[in-house]
C-alpha positions in Angstrom: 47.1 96.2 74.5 49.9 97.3 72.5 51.5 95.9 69.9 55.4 96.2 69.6 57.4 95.3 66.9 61.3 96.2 67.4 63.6 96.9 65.0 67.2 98.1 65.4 70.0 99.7 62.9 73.2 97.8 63.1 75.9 99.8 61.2 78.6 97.7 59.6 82.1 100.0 58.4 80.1 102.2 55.6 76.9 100.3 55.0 73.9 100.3 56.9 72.1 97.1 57.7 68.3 96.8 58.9 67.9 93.9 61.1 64.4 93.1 62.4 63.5 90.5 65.0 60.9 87.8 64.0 59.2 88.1 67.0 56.3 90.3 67.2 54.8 91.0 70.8 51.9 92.1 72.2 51.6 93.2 76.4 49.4 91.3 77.8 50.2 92.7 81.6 52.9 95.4 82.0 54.4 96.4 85.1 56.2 99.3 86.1 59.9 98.8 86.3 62.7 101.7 86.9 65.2 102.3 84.5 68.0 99.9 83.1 71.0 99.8 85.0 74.2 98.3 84.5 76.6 96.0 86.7 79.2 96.8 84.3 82.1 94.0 85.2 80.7 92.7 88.4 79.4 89.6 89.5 76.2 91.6 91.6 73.3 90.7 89.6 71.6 89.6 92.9 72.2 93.1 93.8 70.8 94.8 90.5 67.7 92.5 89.9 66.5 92.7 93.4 67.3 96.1 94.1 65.5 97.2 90.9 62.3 94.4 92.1 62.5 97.0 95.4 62.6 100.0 93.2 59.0 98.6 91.5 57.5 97.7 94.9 58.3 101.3 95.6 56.1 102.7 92.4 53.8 99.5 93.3 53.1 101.2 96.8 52.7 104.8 95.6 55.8 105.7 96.5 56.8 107.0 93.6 60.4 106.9 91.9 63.5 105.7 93.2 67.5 104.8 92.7 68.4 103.0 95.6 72.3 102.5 96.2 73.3 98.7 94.5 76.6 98.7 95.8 75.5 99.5 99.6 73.5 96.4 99.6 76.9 94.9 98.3 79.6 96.2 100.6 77.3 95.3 103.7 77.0 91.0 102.4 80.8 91.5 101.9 81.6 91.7 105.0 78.8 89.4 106.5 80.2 87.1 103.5 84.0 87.2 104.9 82.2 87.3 108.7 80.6 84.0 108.0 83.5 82.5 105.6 86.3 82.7 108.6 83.7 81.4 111.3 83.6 78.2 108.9 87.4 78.2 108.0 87.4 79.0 104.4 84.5 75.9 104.0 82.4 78.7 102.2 81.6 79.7 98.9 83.6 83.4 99.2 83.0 85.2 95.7 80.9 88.2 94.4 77.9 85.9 93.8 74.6 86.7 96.1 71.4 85.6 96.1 67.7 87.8 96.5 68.1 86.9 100.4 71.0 89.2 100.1 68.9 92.0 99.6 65.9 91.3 101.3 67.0 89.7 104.3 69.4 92.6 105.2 66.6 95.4 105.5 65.9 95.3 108.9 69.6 95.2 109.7 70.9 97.6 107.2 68.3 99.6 105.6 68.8 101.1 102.2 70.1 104.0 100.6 70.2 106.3 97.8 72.3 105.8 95.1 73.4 109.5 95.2 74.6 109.0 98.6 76.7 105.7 98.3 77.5 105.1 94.5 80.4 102.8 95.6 83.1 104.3 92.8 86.1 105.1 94.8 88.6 103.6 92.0 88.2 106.8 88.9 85.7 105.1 87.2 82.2 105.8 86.1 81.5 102.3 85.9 81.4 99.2 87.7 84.7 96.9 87.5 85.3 94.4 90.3 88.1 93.0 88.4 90.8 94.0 91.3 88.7 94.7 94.2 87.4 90.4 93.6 91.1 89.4 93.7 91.8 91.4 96.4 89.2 90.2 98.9 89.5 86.4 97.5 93.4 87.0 98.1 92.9 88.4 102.1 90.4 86.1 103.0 93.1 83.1 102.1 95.7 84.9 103.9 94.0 85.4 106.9 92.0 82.1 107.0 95.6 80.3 105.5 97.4 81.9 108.5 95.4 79.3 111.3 94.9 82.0 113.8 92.9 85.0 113.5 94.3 88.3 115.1 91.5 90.6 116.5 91.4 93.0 113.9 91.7 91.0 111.0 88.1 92.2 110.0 89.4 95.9 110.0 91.7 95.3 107.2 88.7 93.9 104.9 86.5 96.9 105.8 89.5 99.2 104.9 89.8 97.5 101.6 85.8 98.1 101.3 86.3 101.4 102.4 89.1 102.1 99.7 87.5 101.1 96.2 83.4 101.5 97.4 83.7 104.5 99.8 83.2 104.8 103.5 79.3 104.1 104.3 77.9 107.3 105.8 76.2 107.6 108.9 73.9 110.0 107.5 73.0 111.2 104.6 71.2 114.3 103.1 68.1 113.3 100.6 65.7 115.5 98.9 66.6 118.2 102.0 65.8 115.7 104.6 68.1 113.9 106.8 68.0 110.3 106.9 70.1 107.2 108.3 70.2 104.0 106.2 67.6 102.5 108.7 64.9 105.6 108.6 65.3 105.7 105.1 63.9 102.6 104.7 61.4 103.0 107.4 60.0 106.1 105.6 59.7 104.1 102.1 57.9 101.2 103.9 60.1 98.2 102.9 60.0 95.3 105.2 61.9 92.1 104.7 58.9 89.8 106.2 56.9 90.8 103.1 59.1 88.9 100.8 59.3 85.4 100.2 61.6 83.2 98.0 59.7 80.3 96.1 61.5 77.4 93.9 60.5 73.9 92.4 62.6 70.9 92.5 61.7 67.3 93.4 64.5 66.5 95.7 62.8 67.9 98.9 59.1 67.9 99.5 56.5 70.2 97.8 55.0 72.8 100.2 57.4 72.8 102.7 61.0 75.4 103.1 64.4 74.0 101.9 68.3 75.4 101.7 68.7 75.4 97.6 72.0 73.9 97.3 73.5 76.4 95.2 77.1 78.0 95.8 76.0 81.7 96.2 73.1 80.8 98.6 75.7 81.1 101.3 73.5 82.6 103.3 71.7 79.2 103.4 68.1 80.7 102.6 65.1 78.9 102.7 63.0 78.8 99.7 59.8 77.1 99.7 59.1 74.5 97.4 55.9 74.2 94.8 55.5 72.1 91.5 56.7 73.8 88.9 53.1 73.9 87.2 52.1 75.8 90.7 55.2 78.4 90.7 54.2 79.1 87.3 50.4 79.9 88.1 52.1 82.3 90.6 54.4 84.1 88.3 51.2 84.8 86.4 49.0 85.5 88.7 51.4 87.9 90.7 52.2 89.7 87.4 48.6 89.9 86.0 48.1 91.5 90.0 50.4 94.2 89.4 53.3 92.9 90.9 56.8 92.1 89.7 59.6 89.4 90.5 62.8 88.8 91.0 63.9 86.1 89.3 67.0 84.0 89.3 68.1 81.8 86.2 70.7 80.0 84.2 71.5 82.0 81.3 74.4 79.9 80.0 71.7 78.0 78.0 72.4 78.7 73.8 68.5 79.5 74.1 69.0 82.7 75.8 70.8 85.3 73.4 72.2 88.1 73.6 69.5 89.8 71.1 66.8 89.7 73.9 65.3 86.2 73.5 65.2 83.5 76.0 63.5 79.9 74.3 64.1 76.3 74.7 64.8 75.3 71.3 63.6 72.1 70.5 66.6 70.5 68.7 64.6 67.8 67.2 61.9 69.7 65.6 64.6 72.0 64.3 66.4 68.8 62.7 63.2 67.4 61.1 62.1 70.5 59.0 62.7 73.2 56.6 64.8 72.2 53.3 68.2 72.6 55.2 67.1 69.0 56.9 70.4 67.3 54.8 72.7 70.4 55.6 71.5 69.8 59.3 71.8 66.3 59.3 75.5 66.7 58.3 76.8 68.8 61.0 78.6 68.0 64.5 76.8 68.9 68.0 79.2 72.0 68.2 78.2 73.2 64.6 74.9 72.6 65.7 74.3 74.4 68.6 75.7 77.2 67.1 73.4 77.3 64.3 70.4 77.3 66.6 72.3 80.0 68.7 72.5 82.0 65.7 68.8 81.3 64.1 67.5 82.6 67.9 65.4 85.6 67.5 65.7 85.7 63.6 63.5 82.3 63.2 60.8 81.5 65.4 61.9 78.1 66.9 59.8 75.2 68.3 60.2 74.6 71.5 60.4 71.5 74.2 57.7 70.7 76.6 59.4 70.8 79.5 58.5 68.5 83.0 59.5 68.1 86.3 61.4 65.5 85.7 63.9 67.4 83.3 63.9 70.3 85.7 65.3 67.9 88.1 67.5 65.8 86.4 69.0 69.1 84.8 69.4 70.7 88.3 71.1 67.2 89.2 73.9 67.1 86.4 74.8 70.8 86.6 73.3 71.4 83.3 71.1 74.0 85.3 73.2 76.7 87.4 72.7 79.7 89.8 74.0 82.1 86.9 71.7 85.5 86.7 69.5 87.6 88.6 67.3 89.7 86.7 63.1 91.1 87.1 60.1 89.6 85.7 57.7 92.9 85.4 55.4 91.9 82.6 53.8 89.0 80.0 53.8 89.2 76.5 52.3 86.9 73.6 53.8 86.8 70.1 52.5 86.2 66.8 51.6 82.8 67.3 50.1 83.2 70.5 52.8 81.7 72.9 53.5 83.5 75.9 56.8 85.4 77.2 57.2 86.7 80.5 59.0 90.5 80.0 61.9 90.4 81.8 64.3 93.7 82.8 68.0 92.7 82.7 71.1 94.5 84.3 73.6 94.7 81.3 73.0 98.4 80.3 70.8 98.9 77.1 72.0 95.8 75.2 70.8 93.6 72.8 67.4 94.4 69.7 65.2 95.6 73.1 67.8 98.2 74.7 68.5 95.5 78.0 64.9 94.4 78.3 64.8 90.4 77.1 61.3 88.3 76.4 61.9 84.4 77.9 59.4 82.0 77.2 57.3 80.0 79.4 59.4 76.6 78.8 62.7 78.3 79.6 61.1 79.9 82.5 59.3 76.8 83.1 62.9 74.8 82.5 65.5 77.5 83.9 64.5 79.4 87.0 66.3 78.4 89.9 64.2 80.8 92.5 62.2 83.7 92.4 61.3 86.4 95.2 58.2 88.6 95.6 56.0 90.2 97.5 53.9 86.8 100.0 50.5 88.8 98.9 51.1 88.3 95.1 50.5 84.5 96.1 47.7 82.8 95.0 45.2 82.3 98.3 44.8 78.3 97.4 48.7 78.2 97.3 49.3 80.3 100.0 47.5 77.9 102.2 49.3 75.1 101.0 52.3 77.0 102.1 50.3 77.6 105.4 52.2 81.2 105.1 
């Protein structure tokens, strides 16, 4: 095991300032992951997360090293999004938002691509900005849905907006001097869609059997199958301590996760009861005191809630808990006091004190996850039967 202590050099106008997180890891389990991309100003997490959880089942099989194409898996759910959004009249949740169905489930139907051969940057820009092209679809999809009769070739004039800011899709492309087709590209790297499953906990459908997680950007209405959250986290371990990875979707609008690369539960109560600062505390609003904790994340090591099913659900039920991120579980890390962090590989470029790689905590894992995806043989067997997969 390695130990890994981060420090980072934030320069402010002439000074220099050394700023060094209180966390000190140590890798327990490690997986390999590709390199950090970066969504830029999209909302395609889903896209990034489990494209890059494809990209490590690549180096998992031996494949070796790949950059598969993001923004192909995005232009084809586009238009099955608007395909599906007219058939129900607009009574669909039409925005940029995906889910890890939207990746997986389109394999056999789409294959995948190289991200040389479909970078989807049609608009002058070397990065990712949906800004316009959002609007644009959002705005056509009302016309032609607001207009109460759709003409025949209503769908071309989507594509064409597809085709203007992301490129036309190729038939074929040239890779590595061979010539593929989205489809025998991902025949020759192996990935099939039936050897992914999607795995959740909440208490509002039975454990053990498939449900529809009633979440906006599922609109694909994919089933995930449900465990007790003590169970999906035996699985997380055991499928990362196997040598596989996950994709793993999460609410990140939680003051616990910051932007410095640390996602915890803070345990406001503990917080307010110790330390000589207990008066100062004591004397501030709920604003000025979620902000302190915000602030005190990553530079203090916080104690955290014990987290049950029960608040899983009831935060699910108020909306405290959203469908807000996508991002990769590759790897499990202890720190200094021996509390474990799952290693997680985000899709904001090489942000924050670990350069776009964040550590969460088993309770905000425990608390936060919505879903996670991965391969159905990095299920425990005694689970897997319960499953009856």
């Amino acid at each position: 095991m390695r130990k890994l202590l981060f420090t980072f050099i934030l320069l402010l106008g002439t000074g220099v300032i050394l700023a060094q997180s209180a966390y000190h890891f140590q890798v327990i389990k490690e997986n390999p992951v590709t390199s950090v991309k970066n969504q830029s100003s999209t909302g395609t997490c889903w896209s990034f997360s489990g494209v890059g959880f494809l990209e490590s089942e690549l180096l998992r099989m031996g494949k070796g090293t790949f950059d598969l194409s993001e923004m192909y898996i995005v232009r084809r759910n586009y238009e099955d999004k608007a395909r599906k959004h007219a058939r129900l009249h607009g009574n669909l949740n039409f925005s940029p938002g995906g889910s890890f169905a939207d990746v997986v489930e389109t394999l056999s139907e789409y294959g995948v691509m190289p991200e040389e051969a479909y970078r989807g940057l049609n608009y002058g820009s070397e990065t990712h900005n949906h800004g316009e092209l959002d609007k644009i679809l959002k705005g056509y999809m009302d016309g032609i849905i607001g207009a109460k009769s759709l003409s025949p070739v209503w769908y071309n004039g989507f594509s064409a907006i597809l085709d203007t800011y992301l490129g036309k899709v190729p038939q074929s492309f040239t890779y590595q001097g061979k010539e593929y087709t989205p489809h025998s590209f991902a025949d020759e790297l192996g990935l099939n869609q039936k050897d992914y499953i999607s795995l959740t906990s909440f208490t509002h459908h039975p454990f053990y059997q498939p449900f529809v997680i009633e979440v906006p950007d599922n609109w694909r209405w994919a089933l995930s199958y449900n465990l007790p959250v003590d169970e999906l986290l035996a699985v997380m371990e055991h499928a990362i301590m196997n040598g596989y990875t996950i994709a793993w979707a999460s609410d990140v609008s939680e003051v616990g996760f910051s932007r410095e690369g640390i996602a915890i539960v803070p345990d406001e109560q503990a917080t307010e009861n110790a330390g000589s600062d207990q008066a100062k505390w004591l004397g501030l609003g709920s604003r000025e005191r979620t902000a302190d904790i915000k602030a005190r994340i990553g530079k203090e090591l916080l104690a955290e809630k014990e987290i049950t099913q029960e608040m899983r659900q009831e935060s699910f039920d108020n909306y405290a808990t959203t469908d807000d991120h996508g991002m990769q579980i590759y790897g499990i890390a202890e720190d200094q006091n021996g509390h474990r962090f799952f290693m997680v590989k985000n899709s904001w470029g090489e942000t924050g004190s670990y350069k776009g790689y964040w550590y969460a905590s088993y309770p905000f894992v425990r608390y936060k996850t919505l879903s996670i995806m991965l391969h159905r043989d990095a299920i425990p067997a005694a689970i897997a039967r319960k499953l009856a997969l």
